[in-house]
C-alpha positions as CSV (number, residue, x, y, z in Angstrom):
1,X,-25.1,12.9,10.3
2,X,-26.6,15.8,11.6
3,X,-25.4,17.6,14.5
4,X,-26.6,19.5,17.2
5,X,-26.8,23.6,17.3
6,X,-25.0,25.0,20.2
7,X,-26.8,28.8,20.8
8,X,-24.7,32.3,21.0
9,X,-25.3,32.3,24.7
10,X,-23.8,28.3,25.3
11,X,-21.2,29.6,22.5
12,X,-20.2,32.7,24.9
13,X,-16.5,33.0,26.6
14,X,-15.8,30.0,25.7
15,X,-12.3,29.5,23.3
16,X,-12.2,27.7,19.9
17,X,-9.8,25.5,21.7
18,X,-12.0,24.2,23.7
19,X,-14.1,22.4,20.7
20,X,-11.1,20.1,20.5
21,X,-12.5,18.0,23.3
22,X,-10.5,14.6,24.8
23,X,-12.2,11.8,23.3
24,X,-13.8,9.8,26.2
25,X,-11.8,6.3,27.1
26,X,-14.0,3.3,25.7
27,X,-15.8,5.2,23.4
28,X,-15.9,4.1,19.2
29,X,-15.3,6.4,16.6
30,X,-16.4,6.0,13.1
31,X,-15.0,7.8,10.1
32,X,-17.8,9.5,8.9
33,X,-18.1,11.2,5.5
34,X,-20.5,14.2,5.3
35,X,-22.3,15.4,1.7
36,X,-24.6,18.1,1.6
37,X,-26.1,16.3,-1.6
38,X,-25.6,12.6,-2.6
39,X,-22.3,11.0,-2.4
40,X,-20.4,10.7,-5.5
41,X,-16.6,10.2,-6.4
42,X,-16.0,13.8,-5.5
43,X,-14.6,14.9,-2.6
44,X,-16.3,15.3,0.5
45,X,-16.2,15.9,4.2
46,X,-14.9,14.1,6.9
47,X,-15.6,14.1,10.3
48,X,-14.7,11.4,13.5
49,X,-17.8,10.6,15.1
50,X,-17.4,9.5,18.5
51,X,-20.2,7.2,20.2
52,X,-20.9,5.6,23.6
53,X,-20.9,1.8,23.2
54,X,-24.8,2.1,23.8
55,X,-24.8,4.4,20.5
56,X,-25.4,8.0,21.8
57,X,-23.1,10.0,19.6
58,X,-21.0,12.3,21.9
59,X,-18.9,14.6,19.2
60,X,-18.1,14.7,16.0
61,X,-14.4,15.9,15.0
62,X,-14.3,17.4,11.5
63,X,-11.4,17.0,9.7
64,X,-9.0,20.3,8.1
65,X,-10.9,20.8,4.4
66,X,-8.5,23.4,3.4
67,X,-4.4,23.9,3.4
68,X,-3.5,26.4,5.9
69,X,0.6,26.2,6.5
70,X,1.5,22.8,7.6
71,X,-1.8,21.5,7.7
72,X,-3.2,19.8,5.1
73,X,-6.7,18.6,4.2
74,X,-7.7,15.6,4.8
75,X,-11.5,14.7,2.0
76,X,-12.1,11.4,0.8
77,X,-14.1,9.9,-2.1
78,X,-18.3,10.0,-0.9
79,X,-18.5,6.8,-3.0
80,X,-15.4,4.9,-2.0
81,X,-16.2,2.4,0.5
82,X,-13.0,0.7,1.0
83,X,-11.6,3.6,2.0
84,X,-11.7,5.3,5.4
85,X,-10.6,2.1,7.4
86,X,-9.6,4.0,10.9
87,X,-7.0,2.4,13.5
88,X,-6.2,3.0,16.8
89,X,-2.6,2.7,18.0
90,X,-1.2,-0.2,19.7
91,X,-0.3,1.8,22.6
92,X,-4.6,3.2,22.6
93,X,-2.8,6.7,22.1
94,X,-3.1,8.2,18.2
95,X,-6.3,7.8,16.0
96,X,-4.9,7.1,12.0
97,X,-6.7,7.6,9.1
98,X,-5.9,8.4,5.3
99,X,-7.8,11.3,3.0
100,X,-7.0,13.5,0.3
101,X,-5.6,16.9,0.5
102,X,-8.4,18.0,-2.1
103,X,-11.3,20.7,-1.6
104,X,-14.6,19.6,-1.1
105,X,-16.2,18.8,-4.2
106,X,-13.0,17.9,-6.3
107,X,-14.1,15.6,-8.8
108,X,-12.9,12.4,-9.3
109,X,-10.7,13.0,-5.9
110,X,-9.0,9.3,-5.9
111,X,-8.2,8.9,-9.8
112,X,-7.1,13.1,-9.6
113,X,-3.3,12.0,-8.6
114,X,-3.6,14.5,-5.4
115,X,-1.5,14.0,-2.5
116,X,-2.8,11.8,-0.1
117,X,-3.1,13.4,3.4
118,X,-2.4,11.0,6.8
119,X,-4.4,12.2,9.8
120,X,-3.0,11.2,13.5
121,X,-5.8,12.4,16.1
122,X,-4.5,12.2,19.9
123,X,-6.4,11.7,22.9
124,X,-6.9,15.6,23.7
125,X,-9.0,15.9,20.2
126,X,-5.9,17.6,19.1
127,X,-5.4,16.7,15.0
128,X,-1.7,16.6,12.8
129,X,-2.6,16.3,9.2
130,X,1.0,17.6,8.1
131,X,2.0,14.4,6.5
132,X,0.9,15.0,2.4
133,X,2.3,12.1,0.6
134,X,3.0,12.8,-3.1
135,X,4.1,10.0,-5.8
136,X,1.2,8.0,-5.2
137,X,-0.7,7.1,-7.7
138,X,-4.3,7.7,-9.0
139,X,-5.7,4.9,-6.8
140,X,-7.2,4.3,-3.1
141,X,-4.9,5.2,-0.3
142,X,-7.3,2.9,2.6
143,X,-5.9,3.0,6.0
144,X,-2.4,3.9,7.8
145,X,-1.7,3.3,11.5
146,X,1.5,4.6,13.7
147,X,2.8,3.5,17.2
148,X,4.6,6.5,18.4
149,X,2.7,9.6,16.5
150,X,5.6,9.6,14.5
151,X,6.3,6.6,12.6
152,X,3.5,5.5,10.1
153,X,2.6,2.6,7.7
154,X,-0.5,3.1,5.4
155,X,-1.9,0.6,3.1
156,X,-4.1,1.0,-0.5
157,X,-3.9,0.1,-4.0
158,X,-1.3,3.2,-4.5
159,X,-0.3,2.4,-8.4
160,X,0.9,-1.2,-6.9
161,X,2.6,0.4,-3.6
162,X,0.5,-1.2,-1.5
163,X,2.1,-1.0,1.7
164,X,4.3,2.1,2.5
165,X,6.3,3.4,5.3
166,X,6.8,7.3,6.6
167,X,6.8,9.3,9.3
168,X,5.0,12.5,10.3
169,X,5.6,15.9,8.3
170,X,6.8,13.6,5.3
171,X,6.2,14.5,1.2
172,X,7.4,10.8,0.3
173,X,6.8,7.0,1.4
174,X,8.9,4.0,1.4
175,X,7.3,0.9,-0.6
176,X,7.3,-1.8,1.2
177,X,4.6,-4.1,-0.8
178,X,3.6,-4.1,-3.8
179,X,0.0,-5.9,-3.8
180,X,-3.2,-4.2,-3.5
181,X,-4.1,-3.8,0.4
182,X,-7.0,-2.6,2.4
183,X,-5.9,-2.3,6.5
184,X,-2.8,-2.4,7.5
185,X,-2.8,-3.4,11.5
186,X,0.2,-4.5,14.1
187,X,-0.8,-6.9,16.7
188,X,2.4,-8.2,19.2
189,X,4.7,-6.0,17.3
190,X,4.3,-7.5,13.9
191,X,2.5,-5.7,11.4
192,X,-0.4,-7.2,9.5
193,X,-2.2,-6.0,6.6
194,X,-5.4,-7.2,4.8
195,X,-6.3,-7.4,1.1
196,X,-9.6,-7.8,-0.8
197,X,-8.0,-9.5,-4.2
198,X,-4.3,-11.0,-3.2
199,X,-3.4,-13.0,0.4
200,X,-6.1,-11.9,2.4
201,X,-4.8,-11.8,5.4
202,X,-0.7,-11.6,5.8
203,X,2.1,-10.9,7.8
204,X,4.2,-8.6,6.0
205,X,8.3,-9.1,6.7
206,X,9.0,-9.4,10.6
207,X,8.3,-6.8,13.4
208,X,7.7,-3.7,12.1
209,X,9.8,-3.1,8.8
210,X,10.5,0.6,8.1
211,X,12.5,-0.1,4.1
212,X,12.9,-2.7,1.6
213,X,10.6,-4.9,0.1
214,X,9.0,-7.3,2.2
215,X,7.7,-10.6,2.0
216,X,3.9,-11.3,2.3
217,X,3.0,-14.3,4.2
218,X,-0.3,-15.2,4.1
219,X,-1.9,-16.6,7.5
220,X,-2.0,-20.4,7.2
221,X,-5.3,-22.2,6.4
222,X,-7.4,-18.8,6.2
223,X,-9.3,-17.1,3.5
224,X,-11.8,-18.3,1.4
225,X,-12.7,-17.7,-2.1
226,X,-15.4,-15.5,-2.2
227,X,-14.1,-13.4,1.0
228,X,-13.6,-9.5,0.9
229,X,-11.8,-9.0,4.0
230,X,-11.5,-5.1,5.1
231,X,-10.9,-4.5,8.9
232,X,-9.9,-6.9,11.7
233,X,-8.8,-8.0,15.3
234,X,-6.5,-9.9,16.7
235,X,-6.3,-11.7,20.2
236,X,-5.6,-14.1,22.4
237,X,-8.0,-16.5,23.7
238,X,-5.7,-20.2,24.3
239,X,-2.8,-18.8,26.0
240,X,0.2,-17.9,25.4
241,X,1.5,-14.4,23.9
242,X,1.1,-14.8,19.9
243,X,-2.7,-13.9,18.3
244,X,-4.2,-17.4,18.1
245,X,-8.2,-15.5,17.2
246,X,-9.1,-13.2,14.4
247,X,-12.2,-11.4,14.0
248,X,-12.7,-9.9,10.2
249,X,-15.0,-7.8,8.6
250,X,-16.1,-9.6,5.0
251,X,-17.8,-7.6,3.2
252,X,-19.3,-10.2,1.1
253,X,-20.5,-12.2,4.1
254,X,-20.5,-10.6,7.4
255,X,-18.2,-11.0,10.7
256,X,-16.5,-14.5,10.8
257,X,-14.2,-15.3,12.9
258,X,-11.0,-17.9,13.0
259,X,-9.4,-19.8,15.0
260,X,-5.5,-21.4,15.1
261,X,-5.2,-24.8,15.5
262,X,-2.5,-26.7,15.3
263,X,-0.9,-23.9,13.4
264,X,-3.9,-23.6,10.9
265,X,-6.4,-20.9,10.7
266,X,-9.3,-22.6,10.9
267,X,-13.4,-20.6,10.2
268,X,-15.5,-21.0,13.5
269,X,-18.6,-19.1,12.7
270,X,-19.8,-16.2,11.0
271,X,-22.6,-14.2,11.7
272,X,-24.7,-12.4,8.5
273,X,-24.2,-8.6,8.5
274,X,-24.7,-6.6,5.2
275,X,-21.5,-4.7,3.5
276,X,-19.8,-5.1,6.9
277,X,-16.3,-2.9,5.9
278,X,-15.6,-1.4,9.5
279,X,-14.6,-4.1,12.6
280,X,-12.9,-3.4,16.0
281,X,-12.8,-5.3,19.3
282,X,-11.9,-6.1,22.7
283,X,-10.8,-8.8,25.0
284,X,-12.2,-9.0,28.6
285,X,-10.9,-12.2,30.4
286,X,-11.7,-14.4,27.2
287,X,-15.2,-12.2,26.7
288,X,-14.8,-10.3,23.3
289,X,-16.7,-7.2,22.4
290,X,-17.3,-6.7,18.5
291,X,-18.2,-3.3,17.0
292,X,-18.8,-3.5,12.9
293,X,-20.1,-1.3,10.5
294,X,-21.5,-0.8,7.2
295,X,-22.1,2.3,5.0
296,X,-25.1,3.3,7.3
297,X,-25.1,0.8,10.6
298,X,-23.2,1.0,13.9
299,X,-23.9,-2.6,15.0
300,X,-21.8,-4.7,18.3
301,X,-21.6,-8.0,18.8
302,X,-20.2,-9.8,22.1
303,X,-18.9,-13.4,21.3
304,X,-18.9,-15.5,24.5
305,X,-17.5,-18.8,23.2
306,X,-14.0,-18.6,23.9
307,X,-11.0,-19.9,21.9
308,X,-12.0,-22.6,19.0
309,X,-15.2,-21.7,20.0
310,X,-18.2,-21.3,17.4
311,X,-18.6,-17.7,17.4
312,X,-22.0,-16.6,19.4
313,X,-23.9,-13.3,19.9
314,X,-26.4,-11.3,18.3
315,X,-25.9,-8.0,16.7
316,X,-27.6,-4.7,18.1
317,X,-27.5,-2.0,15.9
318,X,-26.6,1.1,17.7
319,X,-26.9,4.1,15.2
320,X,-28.0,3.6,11.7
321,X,-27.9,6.6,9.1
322,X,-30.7,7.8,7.1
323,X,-30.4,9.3,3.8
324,X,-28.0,8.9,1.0
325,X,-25.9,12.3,2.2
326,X,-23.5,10.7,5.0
327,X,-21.7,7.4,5.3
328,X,-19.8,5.4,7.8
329,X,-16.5,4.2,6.5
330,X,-14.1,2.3,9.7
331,X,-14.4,1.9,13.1
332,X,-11.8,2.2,16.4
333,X,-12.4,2.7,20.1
334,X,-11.4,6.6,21.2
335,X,-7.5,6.9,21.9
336,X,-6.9,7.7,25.3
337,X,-4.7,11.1,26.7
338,X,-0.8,10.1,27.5
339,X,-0.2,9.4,31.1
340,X,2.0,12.6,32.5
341,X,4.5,11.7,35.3
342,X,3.2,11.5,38.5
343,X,3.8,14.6,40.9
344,X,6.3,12.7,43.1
345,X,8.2,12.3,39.8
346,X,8.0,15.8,38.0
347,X,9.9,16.8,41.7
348,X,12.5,14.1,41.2
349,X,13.0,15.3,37.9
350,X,13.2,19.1,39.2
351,X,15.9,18.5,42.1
352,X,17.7,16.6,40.0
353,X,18.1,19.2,37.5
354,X,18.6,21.8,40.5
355,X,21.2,19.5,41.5
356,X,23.1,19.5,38.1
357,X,22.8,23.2,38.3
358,X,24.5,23.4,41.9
359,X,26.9,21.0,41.0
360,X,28.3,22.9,37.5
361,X,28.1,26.1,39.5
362,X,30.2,24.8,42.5
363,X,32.9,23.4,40.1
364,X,33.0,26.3,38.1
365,X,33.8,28.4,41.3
366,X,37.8,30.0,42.1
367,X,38.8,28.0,45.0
């Protein structure tokens, strides 16, 4: 979308640094992909555009679009719209998202056999793309998320790697699944993934598996056959610590959401929204704010009814594109800046290392 001009005079003594901005906490990003002409399978642009929950766009982040020592760039496909399914740490610390390190306007950027590029944004603005993943495949590399900055797990139909493990900096990925996958998500420490054509919805091994081939278990009683599942949230609404109610973006249908019962996934209410890919939320006290999004909306949704409740609301659309030249992909609230010790605690730290120092000098004094 377009952005706003900032004159020579506004632009004057003040540092490039300073355009990497701290995202604002409670804001939504959206990966956005840019074109100066109509989308198409070549590569394009890619920026994170950051909105207020009422839809005012704040800033938008463009992503690296060429190689420049350990950073790579990070394009996707202008007509792929499974990719680009953005995650947000569980720890509300790193932004994840998957590209191609590719020039703008490489044709055929997916199917090409390029690298695939992993993006982790922090809360400061401040973007690593030095993770370029070769061995791939020539197919859709859809979403990764990490916990730490560090460790990663990214999902797509990779030439049947469909989930894989790696960590920052890295040329190679671990397989870990082998079926084609759209998000991959952790929710209480286990890691989740959805898929379009296979299980759906799954758990995939226990915790947070880092080698081997894992086992896919699909979430009992959920799915349905017509469903295109692509982004989703997790949370608890009965009690307890384990997810017992799911929120998913079906393309085919809209935002549903589910319910476990009895140890069943169970559908309770969907509510219509066109080529809905892009879905994040929040629980307040049992009060859960939606925010979906299609290849031109920026709709939310609050859902008052509570666990095994039939999911109610009405969608307000907050930003809606015009044109055929940009495109909304997926969807996560702004990652917030790591808490730094508190004052009291840098000093601790300080004396304590003074008092190390004292201690190896006195002992290595002549008597």
């Amino acid at each position: 979308m377009k952005k706003p001009i900032l004159t020579a005079a506004i632009l004057a003594g003040i540092s490039s640094a300073a355009f990497a901005s701290a995202f604002t906490s409670g804001d939504i990003v959206v990966y956005e992909t840019e074109s100066s002409s109509t989308l198409s399978s070549a590569a394009t642009a890619v920026d994170l555009s950051e909105f207020s929950t009422t839809g005012s766009l704040v800033e938008s982040l463009a992503m690296p679009t060429a190689d420049s020592g350990t950073t790579h760039s990070l394009t996707d496909s202008g007509s792929a719209g499974s990719d680009g399914l953005l995650t947000l740490s569980p720890n509300g610390e790193y932004l994840t998202l998957a590209g191609y390190d590719a020039s703008v306007g490489t044709t055929g950027v997916v199917s090409g056999g390029g690298n695939v590029t992993i993006g982790i944004v922090d809360g400061n603005g401040d973007i690593n793309t030095s993770t370029s993943l070769s061995g791939l495949g020539t197919n859709n590399t859809r979403s990764a998320i990490t916990t730490d900055g560090t460790s990663i797990w990214l999902a797509g139909s990779v030439s049947g790697n469909g989930v894989d493990y790696t960590t920052v900096g890295s040329t190679t990925a671990t397989e870990l699944s082998g079926s084609n996958s759209e998000e991959v998500q952790i929710f209480d420490n286990q890691l989740y993934v959805s898929s379009e054509k296979s299980f759906q919805i799954a758990t995939l091994g226990s915790g947070l598996p880092t080698s081997g081939l894992q086992t896919e278990t699909g979430l009992s009683g959920f799915g349905k056959a017509t469903g295109d599942f692509y982004q989703f949230f997790m949370t608890n609404l009965g009690g307890g610590s384990a997810p017992d109610t799911l929120y998913v973006a079906d393309s085919s249908s809209g935002i549903e959401k589910w319910s476990l019962e009895a140890g069943v996934w169970k559908e309770t209410g969907d509510i219509a929204f066109s080529g809905a890919t892009g879905l994040t939320g929040t629980d307040d006290d049992g009060t859960v704010e939606l925010f979906v999004t299609s290849s031109s909306k920026l709709d939310s949704l609050t859902d008052t009814s509570g666990f095994e409740g039939t999911l109610d609301g009405s969608l307000d659309n907050l930003v809606t594109l015009s044109g055929g030249d940009d495109q909304f992909k997926g969807v996560a609230f702004a990652p917030t800046v790591a808490a730094v010790p508190e004052p009291s605690t840098w000093a601790g730290l300080l004396c304590g290392v003074v008092g190390l120092a004292g201690l190896r000098f006195r002992r290595g004094r002549k008597a």
